[in-house]
DOVEXLUM-636034 format. One record per residue (C-alpha): y, x, z; residue in one letter; residue number from 1. Coordinates in steps of 0.001 Angstrom, whole numbers. Each point is the difference from the previous one (the first is absolute). Layout:
node v->Y | u->X | w->Z | resn->A | resi->NUM
...
END
This chain:
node v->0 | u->0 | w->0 | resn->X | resi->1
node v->3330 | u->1417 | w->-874 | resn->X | resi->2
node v->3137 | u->-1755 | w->1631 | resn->X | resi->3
node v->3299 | u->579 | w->-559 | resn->X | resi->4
node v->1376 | u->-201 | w->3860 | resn->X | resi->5
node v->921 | u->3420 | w->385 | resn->X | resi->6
node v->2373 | u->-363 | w->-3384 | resn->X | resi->7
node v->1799 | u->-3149 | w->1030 | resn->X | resi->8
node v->198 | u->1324 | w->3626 | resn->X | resi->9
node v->1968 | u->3435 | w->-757 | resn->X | resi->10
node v->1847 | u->-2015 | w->-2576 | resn->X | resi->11
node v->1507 | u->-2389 | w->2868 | resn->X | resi->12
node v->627 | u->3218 | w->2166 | resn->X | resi->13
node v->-2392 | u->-642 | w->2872 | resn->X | resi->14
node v->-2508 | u->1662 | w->2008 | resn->X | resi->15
node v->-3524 | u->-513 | w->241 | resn->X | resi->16
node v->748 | u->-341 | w->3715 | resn->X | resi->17
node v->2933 | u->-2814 | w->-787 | resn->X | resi->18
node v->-2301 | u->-1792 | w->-2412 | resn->X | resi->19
node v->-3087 | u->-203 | w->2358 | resn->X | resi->20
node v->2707 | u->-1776 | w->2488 | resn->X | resi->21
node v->1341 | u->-2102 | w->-2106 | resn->X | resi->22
node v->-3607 | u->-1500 | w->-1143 | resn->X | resi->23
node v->-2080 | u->304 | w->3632 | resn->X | resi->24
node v->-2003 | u->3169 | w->-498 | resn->X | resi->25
node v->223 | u->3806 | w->841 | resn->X | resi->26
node v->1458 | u->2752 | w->-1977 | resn->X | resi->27
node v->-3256 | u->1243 | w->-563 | resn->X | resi->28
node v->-1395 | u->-2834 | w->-1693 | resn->X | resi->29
node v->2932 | u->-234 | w->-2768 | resn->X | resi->30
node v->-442 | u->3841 | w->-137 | resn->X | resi->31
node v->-4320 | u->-898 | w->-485 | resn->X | resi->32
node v->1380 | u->-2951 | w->-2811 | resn->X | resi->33
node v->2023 | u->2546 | w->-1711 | resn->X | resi->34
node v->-2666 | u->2782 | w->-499 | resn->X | resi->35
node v->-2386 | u->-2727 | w->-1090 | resn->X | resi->36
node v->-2646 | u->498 | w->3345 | resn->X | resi->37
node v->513 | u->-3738 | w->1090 | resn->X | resi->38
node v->-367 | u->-3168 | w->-1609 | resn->X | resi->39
node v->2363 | u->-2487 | w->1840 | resn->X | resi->40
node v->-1349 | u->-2952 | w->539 | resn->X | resi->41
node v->994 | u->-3322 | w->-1256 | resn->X | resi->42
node v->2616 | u->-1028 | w->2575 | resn->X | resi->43
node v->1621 | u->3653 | w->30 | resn->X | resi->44
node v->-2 | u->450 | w->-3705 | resn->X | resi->45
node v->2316 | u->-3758 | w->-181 | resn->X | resi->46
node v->2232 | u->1956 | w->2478 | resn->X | resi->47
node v->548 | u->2815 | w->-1738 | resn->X | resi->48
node v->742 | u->-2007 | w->-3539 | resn->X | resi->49
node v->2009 | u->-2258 | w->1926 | resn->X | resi->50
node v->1875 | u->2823 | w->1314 | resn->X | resi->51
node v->467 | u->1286 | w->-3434 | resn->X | resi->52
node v->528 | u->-3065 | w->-927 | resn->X | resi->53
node v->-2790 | u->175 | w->-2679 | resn->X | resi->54
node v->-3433 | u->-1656 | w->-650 | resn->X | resi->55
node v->-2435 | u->2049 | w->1036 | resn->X | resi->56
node v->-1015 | u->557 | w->-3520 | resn->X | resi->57
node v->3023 | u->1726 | w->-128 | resn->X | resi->58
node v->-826 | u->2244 | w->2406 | resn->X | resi->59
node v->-3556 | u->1151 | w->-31 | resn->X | resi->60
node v->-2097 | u->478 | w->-3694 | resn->X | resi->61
node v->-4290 | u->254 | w->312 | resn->X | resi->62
node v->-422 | u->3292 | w->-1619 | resn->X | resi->63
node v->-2295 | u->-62 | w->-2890 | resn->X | resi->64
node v->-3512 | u->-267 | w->1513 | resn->X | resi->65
node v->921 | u->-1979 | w->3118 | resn->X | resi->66
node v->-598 | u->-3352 | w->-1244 | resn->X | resi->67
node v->-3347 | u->-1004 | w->0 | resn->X | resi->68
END
């Protein structure tokens, strides 16, 4: 899965650690997101497109392989 969160994040100006407030979760997690080691789940992913204020189509892309 390949998301563009990092992208829109550093476009807005904001840290991983302002972001992870913003939405409910820890640094750490946007930071795991970002580098592509964590799925969010469901619930977090609408949070982070609403954030964005996106679809969260717009944000995160199945590489090719990952649909099955």
């Amino acid at each position: 899965m390949v998301n563009e969160v990092k992208q829109r994040r550093t476009e807005r100006g904001i840290s991983q650690g302002s972001l992870g407030e913003a939405i409910g979760v820890s640094r750490q997690t946007i930071n795991a997101i970002e580098t592509g080691r964590y799925m969010p789940s469901l619930p977090l992913a609408f949070a982070l497109a609403g954030f964005f204020e996106t679809t969260i189509e717009g944000l995160f892309e199945p590489e090719k392989g990952d649909m099955r």
